[in-house]
C-alpha positions as a printed Julia matrix, in Angstrom:
313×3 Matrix{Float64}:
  11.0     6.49   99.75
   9.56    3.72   97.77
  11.28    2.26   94.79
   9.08   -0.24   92.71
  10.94   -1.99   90.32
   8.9    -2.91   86.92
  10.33   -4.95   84.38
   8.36   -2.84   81.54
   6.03   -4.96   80.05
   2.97   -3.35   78.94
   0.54   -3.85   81.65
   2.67   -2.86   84.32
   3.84    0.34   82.48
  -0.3     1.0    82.4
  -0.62    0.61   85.98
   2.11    3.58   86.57
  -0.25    5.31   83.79
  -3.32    5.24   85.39
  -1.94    5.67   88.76
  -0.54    8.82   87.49
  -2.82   11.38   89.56
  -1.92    9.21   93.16
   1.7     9.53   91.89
   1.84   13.01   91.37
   0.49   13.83   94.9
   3.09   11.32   96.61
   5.96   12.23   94.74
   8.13   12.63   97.45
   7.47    9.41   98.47
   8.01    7.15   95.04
  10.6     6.57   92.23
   9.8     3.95   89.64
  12.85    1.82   88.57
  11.85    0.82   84.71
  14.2    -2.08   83.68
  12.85   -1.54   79.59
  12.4    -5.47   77.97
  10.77   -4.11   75.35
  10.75   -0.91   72.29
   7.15    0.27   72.58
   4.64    3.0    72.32
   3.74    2.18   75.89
   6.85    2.71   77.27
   7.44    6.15   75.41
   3.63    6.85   76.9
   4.94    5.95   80.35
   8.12    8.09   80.25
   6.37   11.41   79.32
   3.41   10.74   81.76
   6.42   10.5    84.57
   7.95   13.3    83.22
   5.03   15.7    82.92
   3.95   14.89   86.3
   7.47   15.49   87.57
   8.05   12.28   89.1
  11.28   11.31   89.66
  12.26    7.7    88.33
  14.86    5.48   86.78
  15.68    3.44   83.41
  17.67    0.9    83.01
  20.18    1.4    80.48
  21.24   -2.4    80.63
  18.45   -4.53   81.05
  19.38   -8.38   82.08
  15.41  -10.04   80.46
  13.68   -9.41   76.97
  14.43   -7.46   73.82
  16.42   -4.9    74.78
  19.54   -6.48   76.17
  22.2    -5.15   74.46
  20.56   -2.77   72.86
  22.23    0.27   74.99
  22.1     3.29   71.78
  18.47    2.61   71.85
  17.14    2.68   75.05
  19.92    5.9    75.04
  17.86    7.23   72.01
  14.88    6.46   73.49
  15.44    8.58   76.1
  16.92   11.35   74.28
  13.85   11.76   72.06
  11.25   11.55   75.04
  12.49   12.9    78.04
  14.69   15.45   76.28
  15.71   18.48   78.69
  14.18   16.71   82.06
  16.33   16.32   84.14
  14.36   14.83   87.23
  15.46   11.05   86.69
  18.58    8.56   86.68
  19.46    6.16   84.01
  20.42    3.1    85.95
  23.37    0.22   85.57
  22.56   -2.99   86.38
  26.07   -3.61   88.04
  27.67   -7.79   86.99
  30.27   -9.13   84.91
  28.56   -8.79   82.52
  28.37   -5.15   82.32
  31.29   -2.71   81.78
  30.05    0.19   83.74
  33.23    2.39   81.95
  31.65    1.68   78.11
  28.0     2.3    79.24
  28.78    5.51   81.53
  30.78    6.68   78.37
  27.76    6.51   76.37
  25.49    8.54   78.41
  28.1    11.06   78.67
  28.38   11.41   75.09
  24.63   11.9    75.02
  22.47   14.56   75.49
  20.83   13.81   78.64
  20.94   15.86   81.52
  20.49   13.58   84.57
  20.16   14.22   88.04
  22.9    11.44   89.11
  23.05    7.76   88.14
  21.38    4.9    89.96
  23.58    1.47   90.15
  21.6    -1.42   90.56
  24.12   -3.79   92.62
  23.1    -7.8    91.13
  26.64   -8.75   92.09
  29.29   -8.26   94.76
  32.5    -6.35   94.32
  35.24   -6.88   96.41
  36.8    -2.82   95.15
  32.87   -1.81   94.27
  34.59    1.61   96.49
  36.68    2.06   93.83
  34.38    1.57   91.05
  31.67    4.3    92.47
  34.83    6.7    92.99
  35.52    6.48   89.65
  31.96    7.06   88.69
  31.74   10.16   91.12
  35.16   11.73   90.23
  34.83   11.19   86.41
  30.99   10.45   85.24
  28.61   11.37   87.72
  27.28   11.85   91.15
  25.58    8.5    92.6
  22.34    9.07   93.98
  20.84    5.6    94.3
  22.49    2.64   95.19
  20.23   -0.56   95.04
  21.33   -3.22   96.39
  19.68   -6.5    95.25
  19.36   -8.67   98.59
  18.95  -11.86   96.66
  21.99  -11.47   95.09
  24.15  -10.15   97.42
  24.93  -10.2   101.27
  23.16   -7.57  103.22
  26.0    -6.37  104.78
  27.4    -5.75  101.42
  25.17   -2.21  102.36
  27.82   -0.72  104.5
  30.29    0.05  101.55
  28.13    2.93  100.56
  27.05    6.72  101.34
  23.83    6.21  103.63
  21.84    8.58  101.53
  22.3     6.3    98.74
  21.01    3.39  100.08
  18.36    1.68   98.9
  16.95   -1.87   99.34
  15.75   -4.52   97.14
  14.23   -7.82   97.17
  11.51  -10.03   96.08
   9.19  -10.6    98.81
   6.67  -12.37   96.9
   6.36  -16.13   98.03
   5.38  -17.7    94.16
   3.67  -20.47   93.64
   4.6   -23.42   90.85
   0.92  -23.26   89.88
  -2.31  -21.01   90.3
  -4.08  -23.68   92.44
  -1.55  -24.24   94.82
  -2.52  -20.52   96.13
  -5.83  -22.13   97.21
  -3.97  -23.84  100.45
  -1.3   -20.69  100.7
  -4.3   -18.16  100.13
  -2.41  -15.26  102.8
   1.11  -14.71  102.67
   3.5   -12.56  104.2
   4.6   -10.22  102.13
   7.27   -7.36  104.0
   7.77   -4.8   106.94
  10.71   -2.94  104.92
   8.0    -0.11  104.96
   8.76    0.13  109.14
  12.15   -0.91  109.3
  14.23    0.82  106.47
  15.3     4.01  107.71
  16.63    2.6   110.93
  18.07   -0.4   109.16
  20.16    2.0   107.07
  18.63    2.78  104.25
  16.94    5.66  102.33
  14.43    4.32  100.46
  13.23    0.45   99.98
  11.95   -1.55   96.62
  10.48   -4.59   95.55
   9.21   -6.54   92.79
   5.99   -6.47   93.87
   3.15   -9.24   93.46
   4.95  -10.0    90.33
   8.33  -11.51   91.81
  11.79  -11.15   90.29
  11.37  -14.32   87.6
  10.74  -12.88   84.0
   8.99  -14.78   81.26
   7.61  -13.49   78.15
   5.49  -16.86   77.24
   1.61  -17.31   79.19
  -0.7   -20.04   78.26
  -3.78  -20.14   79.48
  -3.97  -21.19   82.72
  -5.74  -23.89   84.19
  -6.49  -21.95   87.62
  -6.9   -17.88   87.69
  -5.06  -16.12   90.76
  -5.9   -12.14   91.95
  -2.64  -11.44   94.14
  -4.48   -8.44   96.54
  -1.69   -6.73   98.58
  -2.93   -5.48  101.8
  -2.29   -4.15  105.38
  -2.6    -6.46  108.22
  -3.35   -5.67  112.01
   0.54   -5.08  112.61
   0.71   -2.91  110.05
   2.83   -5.28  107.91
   2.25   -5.89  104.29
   0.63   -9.49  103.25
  -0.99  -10.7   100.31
  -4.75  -12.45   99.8
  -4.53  -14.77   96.88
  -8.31  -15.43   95.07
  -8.23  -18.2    93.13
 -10.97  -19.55   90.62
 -11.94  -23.16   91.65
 -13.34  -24.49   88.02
  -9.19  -25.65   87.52
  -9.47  -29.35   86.14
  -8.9   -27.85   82.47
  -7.59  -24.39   80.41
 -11.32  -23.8    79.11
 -13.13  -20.38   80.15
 -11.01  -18.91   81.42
 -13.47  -15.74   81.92
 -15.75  -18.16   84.37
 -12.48  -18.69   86.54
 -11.97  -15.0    86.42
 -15.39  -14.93   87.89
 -15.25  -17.21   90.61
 -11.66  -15.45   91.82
 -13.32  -11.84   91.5
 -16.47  -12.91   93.34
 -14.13  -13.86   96.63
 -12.16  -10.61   96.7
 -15.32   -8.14   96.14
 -16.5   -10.43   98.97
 -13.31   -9.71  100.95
 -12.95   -6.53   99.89
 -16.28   -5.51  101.47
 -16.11   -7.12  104.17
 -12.85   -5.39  105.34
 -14.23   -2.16  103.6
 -10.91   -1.65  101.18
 -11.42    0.77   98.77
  -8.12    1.79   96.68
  -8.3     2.59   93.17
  -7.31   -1.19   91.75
 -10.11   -2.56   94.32
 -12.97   -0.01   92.98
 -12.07   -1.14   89.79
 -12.2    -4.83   90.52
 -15.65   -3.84   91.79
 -16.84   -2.22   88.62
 -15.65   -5.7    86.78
 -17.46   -7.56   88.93
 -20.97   -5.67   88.67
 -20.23   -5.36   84.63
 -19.55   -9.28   84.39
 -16.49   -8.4    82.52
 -13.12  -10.6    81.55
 -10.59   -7.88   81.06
  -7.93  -10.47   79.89
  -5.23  -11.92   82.13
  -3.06   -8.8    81.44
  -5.01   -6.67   83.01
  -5.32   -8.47   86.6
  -1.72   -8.01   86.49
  -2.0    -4.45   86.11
  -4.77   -3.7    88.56
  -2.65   -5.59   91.13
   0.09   -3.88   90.21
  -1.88   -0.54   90.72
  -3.35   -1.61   94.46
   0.0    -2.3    96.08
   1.79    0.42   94.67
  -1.37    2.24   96.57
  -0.76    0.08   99.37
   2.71    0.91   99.97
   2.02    4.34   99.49
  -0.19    4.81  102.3
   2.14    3.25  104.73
   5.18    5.98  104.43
């Protein structure tokens, strides 16, 4: 089972959107983890798509990044006035020392939401973290998904919990300090969790993926474009093609450096005859000679690993 975990900003909450017809035919195979940063119409959009296709997922009740933290009655209300009755999803606790799981589980109890279970998102290590998801069990609710965050914890912090609650995280994606530098690292490694979960332990793996786990709200222009193009490799691993523009002396046109990274991953692309949904798309751009806008290269890459990842379990 594959858990992607989106921070909710509004292009990445579009990709689950339009992947909503290859989501509804793998549903047994995906649950989104939606850490909310922001109160929008997208989001609400998102939820009920997920919802009316049935497909289970999680929000975050607590987000750590953007304008919801703290802001626990709303993303509550939120859910109250969109997902209503459904009952196919978890709200999720980011789990530090910062957060006092007793306060927030008390609020969704006094809601009226009718989850499945709760999913604890483990960003810390608890020396009595048994005690804390007996209390949850015995007095709040059944735990269903345990993620533990491998770049914030040990990995043999795992072994404290029910095996069909485990689930791992971690941010596989190598970043780069700038675009350009992508031009000498231009295929990286990106995971094998895909082959190695279920015997590692686990029920279900996540990632962050071709994002990364670093949040920022601010984007100027950039002085080099990168397309981050998750794909299968020979060993049926999961790596990632980087196209970069190579106009990058200055932030000008930044639709001519779209062009010169889109007209090396159609090349790719047919090449090695890949054809998901994001790909086709990237295709259509490229015929059109259309910019979409930086936000939407983030969502169409968004959209073609969630494919990729999908066709490997």
């Amino acid at each position: 089972m594959y858990y992607p975990y989106l921070r909710g900003k509004q292009f990445e909450l579009i990709a689950l959107q339009e992947l909503g017809g290859l989501l509804e035919v793998n549903r047994d195979k995906i649950s989104p983890v939606i850490e909310p940063v922001k109160y929008s119409t997208t989001l609400k959009n998102t939820l009920v798509k997920l919802m009316r296709l049935n497909i289970n997922f999680t929000v975050i009740i607590n987000p750590e990044v953007g304008d919801l933290v703290g802001d626990l009655n709303r993303i509550i209300s939120l859910l109250e006035s969109e997902v209503q009755d459904f009952d196919n999803f978890q709200p999720g606790i980011i789990l530090n020392r910062k957060a006092n799981f007793k306060d927030i589980l008390e609020i969704i109890k006094r809601s009226s939401l009718k989850p499945l279970g709760i999913t604890l998102i483990h960003n810390e290590e608890f020396e009595n973290i048994g005690d804390i998801i007996g209390i949850i069990e015995s007095q709040y609710f059944h735990v269903i998904n345990n993620i533990i965050n491998f770049s914030k914890t040990g990995k043999r912090y795992y072994r404290e919990f029910d095996p069909e609650t485990r689930i791992s995280l971690d941010d596989y994606f190598r970043a780069r300090d700038r675009n350009k530098d992508y031009l000498l690292a231009n295929n990286s490694a990106f995971s094998e969790e895909h082959i190695y979960y279920r015997q590692d332990g686990y029920k279900g793996f996540g990632d962050y993926l071709t994002i990364g786990e670093a949040y920022s709200e601010t984007g100027a222009l950039p002085y080099a474009v990168a397309i981050h193009i998750s794909y299968v490799a020979d060993d049926k691993k999961i790596r990632v093609k980087h196209f970069v523009s190579d106009s990058n002396d200055d932030q000008s046109d930044v639709g001519r450096k779209f062009a010169e990274a889109l007209e090396k991953l159609v090349g790719w692309a047919d090449s090695n005859d890949v054809n998901t949904i994001a790909i086709n798309q990237f295709r259509e751009l490229h015929k059109m000679g259309h910019f979409p806008g930086l936000g939407s290269l983030k969502k169409l890459s968004v959209m073609n690993h969630i494919e990729v990842v999908l066709s490997l379990i």
